[in-house]
C-alpha positions in Angstrom: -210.4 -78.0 -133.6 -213.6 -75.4 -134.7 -212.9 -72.7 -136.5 -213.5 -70.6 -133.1 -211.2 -72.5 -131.3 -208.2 -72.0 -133.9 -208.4 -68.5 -133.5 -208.7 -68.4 -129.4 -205.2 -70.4 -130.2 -204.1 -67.7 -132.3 -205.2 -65.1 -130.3 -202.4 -66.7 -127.6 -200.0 -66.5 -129.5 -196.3 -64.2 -128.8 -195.1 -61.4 -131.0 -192.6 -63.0 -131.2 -190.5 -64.6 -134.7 -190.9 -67.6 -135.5 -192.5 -70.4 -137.8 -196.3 -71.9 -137.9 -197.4 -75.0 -139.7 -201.0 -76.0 -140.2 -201.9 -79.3 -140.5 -205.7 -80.9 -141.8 -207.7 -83.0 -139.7 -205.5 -86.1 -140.7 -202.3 -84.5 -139.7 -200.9 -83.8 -142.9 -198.7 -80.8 -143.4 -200.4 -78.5 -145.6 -199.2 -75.0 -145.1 -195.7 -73.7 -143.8 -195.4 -69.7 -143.4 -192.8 -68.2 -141.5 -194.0 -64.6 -139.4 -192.4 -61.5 -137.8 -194.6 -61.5 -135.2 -197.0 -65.1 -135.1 -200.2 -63.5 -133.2 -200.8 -60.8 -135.8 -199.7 -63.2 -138.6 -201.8 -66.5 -137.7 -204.8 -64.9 -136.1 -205.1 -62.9 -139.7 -206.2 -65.9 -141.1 -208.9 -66.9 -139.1 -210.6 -63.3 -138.8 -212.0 -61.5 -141.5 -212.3 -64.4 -143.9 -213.9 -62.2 -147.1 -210.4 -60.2 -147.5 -208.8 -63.4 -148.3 -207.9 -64.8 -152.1 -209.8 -67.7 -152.8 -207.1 -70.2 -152.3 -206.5 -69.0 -148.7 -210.2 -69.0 -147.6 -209.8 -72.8 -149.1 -206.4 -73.2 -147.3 -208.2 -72.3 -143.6 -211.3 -74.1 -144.1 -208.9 -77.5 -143.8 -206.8 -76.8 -141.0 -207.6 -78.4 -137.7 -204.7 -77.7 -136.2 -201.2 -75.3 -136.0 -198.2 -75.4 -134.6 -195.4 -72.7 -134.1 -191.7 -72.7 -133.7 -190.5 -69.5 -132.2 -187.0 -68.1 -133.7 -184.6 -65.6 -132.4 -185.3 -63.4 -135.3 -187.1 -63.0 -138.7 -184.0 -63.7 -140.7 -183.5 -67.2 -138.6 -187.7 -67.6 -139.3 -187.3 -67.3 -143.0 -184.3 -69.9 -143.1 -186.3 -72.6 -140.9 -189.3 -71.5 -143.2 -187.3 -72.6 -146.4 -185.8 -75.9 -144.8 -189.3 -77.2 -143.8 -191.0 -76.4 -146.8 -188.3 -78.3 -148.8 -188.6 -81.4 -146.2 -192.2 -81.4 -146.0 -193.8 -79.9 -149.5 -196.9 -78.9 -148.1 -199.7 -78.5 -150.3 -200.6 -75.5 -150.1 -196.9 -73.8 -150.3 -195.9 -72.5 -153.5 -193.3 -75.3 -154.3 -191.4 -75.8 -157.3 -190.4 -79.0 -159.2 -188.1 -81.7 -158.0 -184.3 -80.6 -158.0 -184.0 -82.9 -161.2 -185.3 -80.4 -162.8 -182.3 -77.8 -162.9 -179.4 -79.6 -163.3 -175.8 -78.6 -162.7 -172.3 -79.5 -164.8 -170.0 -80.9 -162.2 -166.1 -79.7 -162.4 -164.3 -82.3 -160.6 -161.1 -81.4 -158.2 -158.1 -83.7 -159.5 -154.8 -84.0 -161.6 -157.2 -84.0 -165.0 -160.7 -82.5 -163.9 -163.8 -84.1 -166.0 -167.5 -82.3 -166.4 -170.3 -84.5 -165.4 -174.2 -83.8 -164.7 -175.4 -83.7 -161.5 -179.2 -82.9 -159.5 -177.9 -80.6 -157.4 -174.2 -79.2 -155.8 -172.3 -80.7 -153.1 -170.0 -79.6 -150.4 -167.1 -81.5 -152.2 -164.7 -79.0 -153.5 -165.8 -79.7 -157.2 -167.1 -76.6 -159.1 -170.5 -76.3 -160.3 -172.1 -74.5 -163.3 -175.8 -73.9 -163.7 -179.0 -74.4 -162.9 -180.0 -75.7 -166.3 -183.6 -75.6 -167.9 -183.0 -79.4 -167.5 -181.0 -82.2 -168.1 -181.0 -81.7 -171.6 -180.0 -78.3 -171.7 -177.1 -79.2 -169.4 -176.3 -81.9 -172.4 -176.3 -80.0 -174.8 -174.3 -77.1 -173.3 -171.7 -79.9 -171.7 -171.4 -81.7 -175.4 -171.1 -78.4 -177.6 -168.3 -77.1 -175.2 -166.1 -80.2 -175.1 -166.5 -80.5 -178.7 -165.3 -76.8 -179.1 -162.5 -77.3 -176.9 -161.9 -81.2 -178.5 -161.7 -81.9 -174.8 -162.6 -86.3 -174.4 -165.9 -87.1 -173.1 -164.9 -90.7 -172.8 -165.5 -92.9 -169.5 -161.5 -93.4 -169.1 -159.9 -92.2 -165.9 -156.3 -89.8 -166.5 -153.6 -90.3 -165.7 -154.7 -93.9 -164.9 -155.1 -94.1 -168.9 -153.1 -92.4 -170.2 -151.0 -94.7 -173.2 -152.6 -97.9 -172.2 -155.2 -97.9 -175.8 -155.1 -96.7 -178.8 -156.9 -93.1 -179.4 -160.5 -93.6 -180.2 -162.3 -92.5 -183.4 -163.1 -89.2 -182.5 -159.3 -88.2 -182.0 -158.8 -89.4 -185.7 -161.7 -87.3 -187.0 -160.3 -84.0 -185.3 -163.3 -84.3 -182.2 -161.1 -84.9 -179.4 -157.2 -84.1 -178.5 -156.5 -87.5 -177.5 -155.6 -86.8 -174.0 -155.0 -90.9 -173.5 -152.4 -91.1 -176.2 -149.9 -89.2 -173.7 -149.0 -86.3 -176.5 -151.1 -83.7 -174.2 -149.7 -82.6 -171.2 -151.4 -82.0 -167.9 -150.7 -78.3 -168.1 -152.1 -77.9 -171.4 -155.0 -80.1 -171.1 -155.8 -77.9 -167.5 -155.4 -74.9 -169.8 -158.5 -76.0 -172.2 -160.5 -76.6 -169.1 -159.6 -73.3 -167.8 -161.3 -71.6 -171.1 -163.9 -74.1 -171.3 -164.9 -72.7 -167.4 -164.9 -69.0 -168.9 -167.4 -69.8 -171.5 -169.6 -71.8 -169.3 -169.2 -68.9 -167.1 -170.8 -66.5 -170.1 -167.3 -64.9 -170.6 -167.2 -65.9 -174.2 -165.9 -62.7 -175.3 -163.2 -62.1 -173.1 -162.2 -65.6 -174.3 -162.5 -64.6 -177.5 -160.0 -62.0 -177.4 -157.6 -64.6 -175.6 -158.1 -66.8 -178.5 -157.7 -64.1 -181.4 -154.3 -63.2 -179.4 -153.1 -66.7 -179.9 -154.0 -67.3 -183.1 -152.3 -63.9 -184.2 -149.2 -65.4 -181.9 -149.0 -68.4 -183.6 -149.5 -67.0 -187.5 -146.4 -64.3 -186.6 -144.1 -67.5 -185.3 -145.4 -69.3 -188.7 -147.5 -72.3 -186.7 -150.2 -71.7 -189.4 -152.0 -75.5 -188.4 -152.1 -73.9 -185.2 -153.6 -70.7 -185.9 -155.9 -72.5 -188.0 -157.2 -74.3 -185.3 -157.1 -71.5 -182.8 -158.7 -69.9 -185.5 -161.8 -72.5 -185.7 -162.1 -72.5 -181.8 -162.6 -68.8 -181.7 -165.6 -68.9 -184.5 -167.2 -72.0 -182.5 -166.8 -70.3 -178.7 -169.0 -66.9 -180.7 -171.3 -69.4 -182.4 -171.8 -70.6 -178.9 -172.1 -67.3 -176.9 -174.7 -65.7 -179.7 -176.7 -68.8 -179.8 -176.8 -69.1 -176.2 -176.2 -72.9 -176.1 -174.1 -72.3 -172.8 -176.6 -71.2 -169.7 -175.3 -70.1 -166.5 -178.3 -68.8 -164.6 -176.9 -69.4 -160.9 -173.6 -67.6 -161.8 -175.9 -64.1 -163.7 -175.3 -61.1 -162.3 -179.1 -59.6 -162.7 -182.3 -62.3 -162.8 -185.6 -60.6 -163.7 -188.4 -62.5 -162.3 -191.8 -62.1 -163.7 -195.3 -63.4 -162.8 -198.7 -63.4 -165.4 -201.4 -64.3 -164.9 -204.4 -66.3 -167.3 -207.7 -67.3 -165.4 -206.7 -69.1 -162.3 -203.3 -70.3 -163.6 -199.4 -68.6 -162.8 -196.6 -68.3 -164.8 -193.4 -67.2 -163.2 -190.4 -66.4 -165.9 -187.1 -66.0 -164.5 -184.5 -64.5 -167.3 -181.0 -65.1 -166.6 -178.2 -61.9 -167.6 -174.7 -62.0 -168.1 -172.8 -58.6 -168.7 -176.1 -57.5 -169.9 -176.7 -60.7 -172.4 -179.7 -62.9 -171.5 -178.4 -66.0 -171.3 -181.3 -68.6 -170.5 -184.8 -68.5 -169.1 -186.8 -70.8 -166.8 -190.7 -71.7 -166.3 -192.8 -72.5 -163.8 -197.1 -72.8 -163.7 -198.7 -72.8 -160.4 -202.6 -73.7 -160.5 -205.4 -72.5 -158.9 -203.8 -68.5 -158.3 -205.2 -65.2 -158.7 -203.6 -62.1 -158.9 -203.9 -61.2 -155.3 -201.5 -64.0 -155.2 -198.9 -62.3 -157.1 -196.5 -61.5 -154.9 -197.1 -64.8 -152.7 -196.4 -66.6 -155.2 -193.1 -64.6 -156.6 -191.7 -64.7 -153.0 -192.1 -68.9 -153.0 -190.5 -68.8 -156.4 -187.5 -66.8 -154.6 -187.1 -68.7 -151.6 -187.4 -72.1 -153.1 -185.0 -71.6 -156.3 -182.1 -70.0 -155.1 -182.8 -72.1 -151.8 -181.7 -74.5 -154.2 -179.5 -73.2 -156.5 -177.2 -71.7 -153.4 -176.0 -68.9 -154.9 -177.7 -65.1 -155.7 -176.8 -62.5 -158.5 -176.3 -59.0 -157.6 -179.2 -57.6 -158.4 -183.0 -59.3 -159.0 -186.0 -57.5 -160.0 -189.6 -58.9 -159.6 -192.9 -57.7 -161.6 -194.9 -57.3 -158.3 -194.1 -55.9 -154.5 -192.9 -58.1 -152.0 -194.1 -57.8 -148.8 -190.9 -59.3 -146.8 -188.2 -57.8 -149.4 -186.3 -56.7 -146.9 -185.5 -60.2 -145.3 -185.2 -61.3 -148.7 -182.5 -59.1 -149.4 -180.8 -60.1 -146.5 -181.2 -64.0 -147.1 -179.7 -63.4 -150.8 -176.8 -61.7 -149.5 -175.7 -64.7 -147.3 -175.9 -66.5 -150.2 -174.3 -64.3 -152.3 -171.9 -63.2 -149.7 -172.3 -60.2 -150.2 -175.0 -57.2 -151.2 -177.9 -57.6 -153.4 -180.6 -55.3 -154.8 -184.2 -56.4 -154.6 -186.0 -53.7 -157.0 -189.3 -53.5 -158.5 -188.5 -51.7 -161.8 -191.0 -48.7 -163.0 -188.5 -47.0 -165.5 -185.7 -47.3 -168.3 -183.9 -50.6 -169.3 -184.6 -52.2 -166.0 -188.2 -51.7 -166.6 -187.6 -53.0 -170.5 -186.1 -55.8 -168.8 -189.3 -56.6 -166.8 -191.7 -56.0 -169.9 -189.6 -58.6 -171.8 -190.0 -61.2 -168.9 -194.1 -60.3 -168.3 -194.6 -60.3 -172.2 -192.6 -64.3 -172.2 -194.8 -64.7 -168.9 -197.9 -64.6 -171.0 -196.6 -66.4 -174.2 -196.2 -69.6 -172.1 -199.7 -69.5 -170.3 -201.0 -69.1 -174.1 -199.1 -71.6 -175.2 -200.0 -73.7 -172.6 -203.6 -72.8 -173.0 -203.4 -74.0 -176.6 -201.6 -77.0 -176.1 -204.3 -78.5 -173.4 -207.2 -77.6 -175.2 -205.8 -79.5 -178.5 -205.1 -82.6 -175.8 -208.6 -82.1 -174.3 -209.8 -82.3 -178.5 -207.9 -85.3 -178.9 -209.3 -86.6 -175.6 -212.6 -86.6 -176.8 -211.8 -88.0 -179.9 -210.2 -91.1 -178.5 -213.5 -91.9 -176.0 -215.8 -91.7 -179.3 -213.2 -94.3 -180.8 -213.6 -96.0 -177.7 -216.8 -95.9 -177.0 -216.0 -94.5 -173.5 -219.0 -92.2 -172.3 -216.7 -89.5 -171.5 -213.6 -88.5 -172.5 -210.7 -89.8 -169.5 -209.3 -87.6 -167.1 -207.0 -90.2 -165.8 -205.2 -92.1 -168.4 -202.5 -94.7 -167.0 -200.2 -96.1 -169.4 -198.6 -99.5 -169.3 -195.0 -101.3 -170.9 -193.2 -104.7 -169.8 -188.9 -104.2 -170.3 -186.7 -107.2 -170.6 -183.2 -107.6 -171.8 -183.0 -111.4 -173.4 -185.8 -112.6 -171.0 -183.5 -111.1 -167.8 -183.8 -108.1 -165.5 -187.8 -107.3 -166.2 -188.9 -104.1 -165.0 -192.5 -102.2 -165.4 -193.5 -98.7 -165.5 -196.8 -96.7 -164.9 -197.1 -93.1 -166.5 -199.9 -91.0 -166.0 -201.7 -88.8 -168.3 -204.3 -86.7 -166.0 -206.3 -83.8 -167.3 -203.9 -83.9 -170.5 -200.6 -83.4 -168.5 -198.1 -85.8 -168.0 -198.4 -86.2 -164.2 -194.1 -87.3 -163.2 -195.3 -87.1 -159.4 -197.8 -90.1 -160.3 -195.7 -92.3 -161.8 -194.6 -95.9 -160.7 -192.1 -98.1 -161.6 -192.0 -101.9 -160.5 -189.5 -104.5 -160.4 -190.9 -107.6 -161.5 -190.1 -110.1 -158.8 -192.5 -113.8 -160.1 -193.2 -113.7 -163.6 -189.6 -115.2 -165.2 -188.1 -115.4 -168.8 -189.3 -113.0 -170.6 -193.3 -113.5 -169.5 -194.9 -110.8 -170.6 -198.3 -111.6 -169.6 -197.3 -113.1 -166.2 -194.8 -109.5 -165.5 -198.4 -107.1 -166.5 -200.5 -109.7 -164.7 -197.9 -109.2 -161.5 -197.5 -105.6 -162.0 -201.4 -104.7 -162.2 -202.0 -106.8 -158.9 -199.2 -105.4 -157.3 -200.4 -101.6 -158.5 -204.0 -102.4 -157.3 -203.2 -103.8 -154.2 -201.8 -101.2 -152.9 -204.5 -99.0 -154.0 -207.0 -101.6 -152.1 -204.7 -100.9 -148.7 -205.2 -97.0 -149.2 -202.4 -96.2 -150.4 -202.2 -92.6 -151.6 -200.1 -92.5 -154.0 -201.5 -95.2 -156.1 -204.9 -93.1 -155.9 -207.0 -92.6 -157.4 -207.6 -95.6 -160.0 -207.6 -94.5 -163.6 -210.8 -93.8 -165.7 -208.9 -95.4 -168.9 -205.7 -98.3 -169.1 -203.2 -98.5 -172.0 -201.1 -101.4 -171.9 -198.1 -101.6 -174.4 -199.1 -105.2 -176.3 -201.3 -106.7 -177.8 -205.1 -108.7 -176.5 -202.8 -111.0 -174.6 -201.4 -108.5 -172.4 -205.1 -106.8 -171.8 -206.8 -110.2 -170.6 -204.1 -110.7 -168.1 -205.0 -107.2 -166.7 -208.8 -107.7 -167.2 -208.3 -111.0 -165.3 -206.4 -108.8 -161.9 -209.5 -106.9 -162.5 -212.4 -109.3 -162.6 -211.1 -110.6 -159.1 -211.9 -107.6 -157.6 -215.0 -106.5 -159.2 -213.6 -103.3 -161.0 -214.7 -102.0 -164.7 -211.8 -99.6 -165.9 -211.5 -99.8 -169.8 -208.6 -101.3 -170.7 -207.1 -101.2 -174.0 -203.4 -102.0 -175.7 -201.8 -100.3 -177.6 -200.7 -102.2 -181.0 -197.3 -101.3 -183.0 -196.7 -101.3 -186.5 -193.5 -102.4 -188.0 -192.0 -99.0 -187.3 -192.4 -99.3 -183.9 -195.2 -97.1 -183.4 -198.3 -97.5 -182.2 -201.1 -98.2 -184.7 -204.6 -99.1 -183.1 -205.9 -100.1 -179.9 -207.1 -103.4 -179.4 -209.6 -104.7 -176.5 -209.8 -107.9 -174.9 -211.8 -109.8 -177.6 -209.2 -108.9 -179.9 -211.3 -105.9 -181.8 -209.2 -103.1 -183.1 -210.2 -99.3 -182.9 -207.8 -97.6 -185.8 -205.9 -94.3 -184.9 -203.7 -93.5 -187.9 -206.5 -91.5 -189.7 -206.7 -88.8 -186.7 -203.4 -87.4 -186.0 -204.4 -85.7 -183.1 -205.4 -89.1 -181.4 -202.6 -90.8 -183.3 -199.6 -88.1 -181.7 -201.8 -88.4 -177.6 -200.8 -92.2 -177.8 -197.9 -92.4 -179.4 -196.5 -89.9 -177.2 -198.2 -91.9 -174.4 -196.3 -94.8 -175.6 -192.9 -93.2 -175.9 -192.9 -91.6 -172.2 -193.8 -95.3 -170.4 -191.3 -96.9 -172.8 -188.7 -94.5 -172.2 -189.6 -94.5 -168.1 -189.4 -98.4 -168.4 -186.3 -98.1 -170.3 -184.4 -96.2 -167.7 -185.6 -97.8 -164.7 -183.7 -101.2 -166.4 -180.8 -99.2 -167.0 -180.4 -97.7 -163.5 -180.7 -101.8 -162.1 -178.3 -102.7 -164.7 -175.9 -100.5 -164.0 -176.0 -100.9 -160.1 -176.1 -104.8 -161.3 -172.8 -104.4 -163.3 -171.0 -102.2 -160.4 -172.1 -104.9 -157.7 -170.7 -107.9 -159.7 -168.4 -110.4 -158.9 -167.6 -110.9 -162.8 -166.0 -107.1 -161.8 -163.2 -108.9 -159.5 -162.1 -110.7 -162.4 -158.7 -109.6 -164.4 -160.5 -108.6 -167.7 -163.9 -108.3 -166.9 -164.7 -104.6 -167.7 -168.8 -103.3 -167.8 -168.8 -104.5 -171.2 -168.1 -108.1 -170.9 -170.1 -108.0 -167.9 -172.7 -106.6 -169.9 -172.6 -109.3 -172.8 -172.0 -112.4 -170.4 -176.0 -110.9 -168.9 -177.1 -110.8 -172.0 -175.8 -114.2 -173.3 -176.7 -116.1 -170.1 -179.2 -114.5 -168.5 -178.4 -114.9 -164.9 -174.9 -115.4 -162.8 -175.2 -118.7 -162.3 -175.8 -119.6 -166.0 -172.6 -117.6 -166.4 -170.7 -119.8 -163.4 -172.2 -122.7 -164.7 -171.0 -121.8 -168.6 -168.0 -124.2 -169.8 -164.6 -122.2 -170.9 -165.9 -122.7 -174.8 -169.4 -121.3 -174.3 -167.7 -118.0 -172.2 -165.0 -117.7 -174.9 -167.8 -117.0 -177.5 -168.7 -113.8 -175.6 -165.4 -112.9 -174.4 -161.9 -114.7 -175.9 -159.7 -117.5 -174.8 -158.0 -115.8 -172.0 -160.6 -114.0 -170.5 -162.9 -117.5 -170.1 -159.7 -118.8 -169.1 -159.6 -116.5 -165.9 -163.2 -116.5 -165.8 -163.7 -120.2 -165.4 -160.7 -120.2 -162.6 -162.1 -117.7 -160.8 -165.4 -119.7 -160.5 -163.8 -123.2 -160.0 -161.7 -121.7 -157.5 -164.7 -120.1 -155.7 -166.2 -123.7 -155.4 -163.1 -126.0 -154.3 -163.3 -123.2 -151.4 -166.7 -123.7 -150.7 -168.6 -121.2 -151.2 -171.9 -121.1 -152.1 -172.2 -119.3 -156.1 -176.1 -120.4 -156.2 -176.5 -118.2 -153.3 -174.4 -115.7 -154.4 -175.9 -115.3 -157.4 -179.6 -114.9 -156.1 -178.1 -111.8 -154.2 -176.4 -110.2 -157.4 -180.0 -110.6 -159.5 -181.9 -108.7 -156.8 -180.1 -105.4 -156.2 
């Protein structure tokens, strides 16, 4: 549709509620915005197109075509608003990272509760704790807490366990209470999760005056071991609250949110309190903003993090007006279940508050800013090295990972503009190239990976200006030969490791090698490079080898734990070396009495006649 038309459609449009999505001349979903009344809102945005920020007037000129959904109200609008945007990310939307990104600890509902980390919360009558900054945050927080309350952070099931092994070697060293030796009882051990719940909660010093109680208790009854440790727990749990190691930004009670601006790039900073402590703080850049955009941009932020967080503190003040505060308001209270105060600070400690949050605001765009151009530097360096003409804005990284020649997986990171790019990267499964073939598993994987960008395929769009493969000259002439058949010229180079495992040159497909160890700034682009496809590879194998392990008939045999599993892969190779392994070759992995039931298990399967060959193609492709 012309522009002209668009806004004759507009122009027919209700005052009523309700919900418009615009959509580019392919189809695609590139706007969601929710309105109080859709003809004043939609027909705004094709009229008077020189009051409009720069993104907008770029937004319009590519829609083609809108669609509304009328709602009983503007509350009911803003709810549909936040569901679609999640379901569709639009382009165009202010949309935050993946849920990955702010992980949650996981309280599970049972006899003995464990913690766990999890993407997001569940309707499951567990108890969450968080968002986190990330999974690493959540880590640390969990591992610092159950060492401060000696609480196990073992894999064994209670009271399943309980007096079936011997304690482990963090009971002996004082790290763990040794729930599975039986000499802890449920009560107690509930009572340690209890306090550990407080200080994830940011209680830590109502829990410290708990914990000074006891200890006084026990040194007046003459339990001085006790006291002692009571003692110890009390110093860790303030250690703990000071340094801020626990978060708990979806159970504060006052989030200041805060947007800056440098050039055409956002940074929103949302500071988490606790009983007036600042307990963590989050970041997120949008791209291509002005400041006209402020408040658009704050109100995304809102709708899409607590949206997914589920839950509101009492009160949360932004840096700029919101136009729709009021429906806001309303939307946080549901979550909240009950009031919360949507305030624009201009005085006293709320306005401190905000300065603090603008002032981080604009460290992290400088910071940011400092950090790209030093990439961009190092860029530039490593096409003179090269040889390149200009320095790569797309840089796709390579790596091949096998365990003993079995379960061979690939993975693509992307480097673009000097950013990691997570939404571009690709992992592959390598389905012809067998035992251990390294140059047949890149040759597969770069066919595979170009293919698809031969068929259109977006999201393998668009093809690199620069390839890094993890190996040596072998590994680049089986991607130059994928190449060569379809008439493409990307540089490709691998990326050579010394002895300590890190990459020391590049080398091209006639075997030359460009040195890197005399320019650290070139030297720290690859190796990091290197490390993020490695470690991307890395996990992808251990995702299929877990689900491999789970899925395993070895797991139906008296004896064979994830472990043994595990080692009998690793020795073997495949299932049916391991079904086709005599009782003396198994008992080298395992013992005696484990092949023992192993081998029955297997002859047993046979004299019933099954089929193991076919049953062990299945298990090697989950």
């Amino acid at each position: 549709m012309t522009h002209e038309e668009l806004k004759e459609k507009a122009l027919l449009l209700p005052l009523l509620p309700g919900v418009y999505i615009m959509k580019d001349a392919q189809g695609a979903i590139i706007y969601i915005g929710k309105a109080k009344a859709l003809k004043n809102r939609v027909s705004q945005y094709f009229a008077n197109l020189a009051s409009h920020t720069p993104k907008t007037v770029k937004m319009v000129s590519q829609i083609n075509e809108f669609e509304t959904i009328i709602t009983g109200t503007e509350f009911e609008a803003l709810l549909l608003e936040c569901a679609l945007i999640k379901k569709h990310k639009p382009k165009y939307n202010i949309l935050l990272k993946d849920d990955k990104g702010y992980p949650f600890l996981r309280l599970s509902k049972e006899a003995y509760p464990r913690f766990s980390i999890v993407s997001k919360p569940a309707e499951d009558g567990a108890r969450y704790f968080g968002p986190y900054a990330g999974r690493s945050g959540a880590k640390k927080a969990l591992e610092a807490a159950l060492q401060t309350f000696k609480l196990p952070d073992c894999s064994l099931q209670f009271p399943r366990d309980i007096g079936k092994r011997r304690p482990c070697l963090n009971a002996h060293i004082g790290r763990c209470c040794a729930v599975c030796s039986g000499e802890v009882s449920q009560q107690e051990y509930n009572r340690l999760i209890g306090q550990m719940c407080s200080l994830l909660d940011g209680k830590y010093q109502g829990l410290v005056d708990d914990l000074e109680k006891e200890m006084e208790q026990a040194a007046e009854e003459m339990l001085f071991e006790r006291a002692a440790a009571l003692r110890d727990r009390m110093r860790a749990v303030q250690r703990l609250g000071k340094s801020q190691l626990i978060f708990s930004g979806a159970l504060s009670d006052l989030d200041v949110i805060a947007c800056d601006f440098r050039g055409s790039r956002a940074c929103v900073v949302i500071l988490n309190y606790i009983g007036g402590n600042l307990l963590d703080k989050k970041k997120e850049f949008f791209d291509g903003a002005s400041e006209e955009d402020a408040g658009d941009i704050i109100e995304g932020f809102i709708k899409q993090y607590y949206a997914m967080t589920q839950r509101s503190p009492r009160v949360v003040l932004t840096s700029h007006e919101l136009e729709d505060w009021e429906t806001l308001a309303q939307w946080l209270a549901m979550l909240r279940r009950g009031k919360v105060y949507l305030q624009q600070p201009q005085r006293g400690e709320k306005r401190k508050q905000m300065e603090l949050a603008l002032e981080n605001a604009r460290q992290e765009l400088e910071l940011l800013e400092k950090r790209e151009q030093k990439t961009a530097k190092s860029l530039e360096l490593l096409a003179q090295i090269l040889g390149l003409p200009q320095p790569p804005s797309r840089v796709e990284a390579y790596d091949i990972s096998n365990l003993a020649g079995a379960d061979a997986v690939a993975s693509m990171t992307v480097l673009k503009d000097g950013r990691f790019a997570r939404s571009a990267y690709r992992r592959f499964k390598i389905k012809e190239a067998q035992g251990g073939d390294d140059y047949g598993s890149m040759a597969e994987t770069l066919r595979r990976r170009l293919d698809r960008a031969a068929e259109g395929d977006q999201s393998f769009l668009p093809l690199p200006d620069l390839m890094l493969i993890d190996g040596g000259q072998g590994q680049v002439n089986a991607v130059l030969e994928q190449m060569e058949g379809r008439g493409l010229d990307i540089p490709v180079f691998g990326m050579v490791k010394d002895d300590r495992h890190r990459t020391r040159a590049l080398v091209d497909g006639q075997g030359r090698e460009f040195g890197i160890r005399t320019l650290p700034a070139v030297f720290a682009l690859v190796g990091n490079l290197q490390e993020e496809t490695h470690r991307f590879a890395i996990e992808y194998q251990k995702s299929l080898r877990s689900k491999s392990v789970k899925g395993s008939v070895l797991a139906n045999i008296p004896g064979v734990g994830e472990q043994r599993i595990r080692a009998l892969r690793r020795k073997f190779g495949s299932m049916a070396a391991i079904r086709q392994a005599s009782e003396e070759q198994l008992a080298a992995v395992t013992n005696k009495t484990v092949a023992r039931q192993i081998r029955l298990y297997f002859d047993g399967q046979e004299s019933c006649g099954e089929q193991p060959e076919a049953k062990a193609r299945e298990e090697e492709t989950p």
